[in-house]
C-alpha positions as CSV (number, residue, x, y, z in Angstrom):
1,X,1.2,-12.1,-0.4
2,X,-0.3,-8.9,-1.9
3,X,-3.7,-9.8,0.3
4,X,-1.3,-9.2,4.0
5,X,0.4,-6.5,2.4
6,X,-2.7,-4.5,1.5
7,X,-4.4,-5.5,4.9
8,X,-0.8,-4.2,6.6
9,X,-0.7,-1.0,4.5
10,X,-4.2,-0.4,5.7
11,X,-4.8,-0.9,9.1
12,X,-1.3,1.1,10.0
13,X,-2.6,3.8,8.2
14,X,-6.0,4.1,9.7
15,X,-4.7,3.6,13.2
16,X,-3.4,6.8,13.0
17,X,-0.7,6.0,15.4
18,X,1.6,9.1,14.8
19,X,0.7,12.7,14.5
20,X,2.1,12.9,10.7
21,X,3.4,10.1,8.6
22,X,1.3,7.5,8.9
23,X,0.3,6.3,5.4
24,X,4.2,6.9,4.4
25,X,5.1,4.6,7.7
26,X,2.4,2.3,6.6
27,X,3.2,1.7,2.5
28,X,7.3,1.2,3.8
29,X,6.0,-1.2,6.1
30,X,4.0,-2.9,3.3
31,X,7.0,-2.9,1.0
32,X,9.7,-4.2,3.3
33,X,7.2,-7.2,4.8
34,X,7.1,-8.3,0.8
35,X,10.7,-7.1,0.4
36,X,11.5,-9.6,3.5
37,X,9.1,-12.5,1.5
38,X,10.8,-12.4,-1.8
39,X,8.5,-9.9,-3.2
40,X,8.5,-6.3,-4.2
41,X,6.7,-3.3,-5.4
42,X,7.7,-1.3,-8.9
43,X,6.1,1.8,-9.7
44,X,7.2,2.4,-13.4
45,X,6.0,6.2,-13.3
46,X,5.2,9.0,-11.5
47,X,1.8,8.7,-12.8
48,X,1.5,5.3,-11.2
49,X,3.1,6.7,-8.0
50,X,0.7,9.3,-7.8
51,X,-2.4,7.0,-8.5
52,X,-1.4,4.4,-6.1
53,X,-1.2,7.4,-3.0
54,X,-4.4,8.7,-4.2
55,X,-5.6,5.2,-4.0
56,X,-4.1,4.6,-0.5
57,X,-5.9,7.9,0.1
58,X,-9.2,6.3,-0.3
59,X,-9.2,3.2,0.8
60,X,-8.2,5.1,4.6
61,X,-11.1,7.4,3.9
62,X,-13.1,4.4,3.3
63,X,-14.1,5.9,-0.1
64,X,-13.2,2.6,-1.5
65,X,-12.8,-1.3,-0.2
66,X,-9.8,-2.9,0.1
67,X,-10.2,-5.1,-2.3
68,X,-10.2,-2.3,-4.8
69,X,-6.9,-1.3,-3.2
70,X,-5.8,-4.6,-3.9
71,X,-6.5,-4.8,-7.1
72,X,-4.4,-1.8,-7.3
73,X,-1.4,-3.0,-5.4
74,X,-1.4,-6.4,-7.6
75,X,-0.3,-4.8,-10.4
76,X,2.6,-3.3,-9.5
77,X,4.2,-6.5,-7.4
78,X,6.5,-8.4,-8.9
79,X,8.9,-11.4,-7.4
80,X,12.8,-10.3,-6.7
């Protein structure tokens, strides 16, 4: 499930489909699609809040793949 979020989270960010918002747009569409599939995401800081945007940051930028992101994002979903 974490593999369609990530893929989700990413293309909706780098389609740039609004003038501002779209990686904001694009994580709460991430998070409801595994909210809707019995999963979630839990961000236990501020730190890891920060690091996961920054992260998301990249990946758009192509700066990193998405499997890096991934690797990323795994660790913070968790089942409901």
């Amino acid at each position: 499930m974490g593999v369609l979020a990530c893929r989700l989270i990413v293309a909706l960010s780098r389609a740039h489909a609004f003038i501002q918002g779209n990686k904001r747009n694009a994580w709460l569409s991430g998070v409801m699609f595994l909210n809707i599939n019995g999963y979630d995401i839990v961000l236990p800081s501020i730190e890891a809040n920060q690091f996961i945007g920054e992260e998301m940051t990249k990946v758009i930028r192509r700066e990193v793949t998405e499997a890096v992101f991934l690797t990323h994002l795994d660790r913070f979903i968790v089942t409901l």
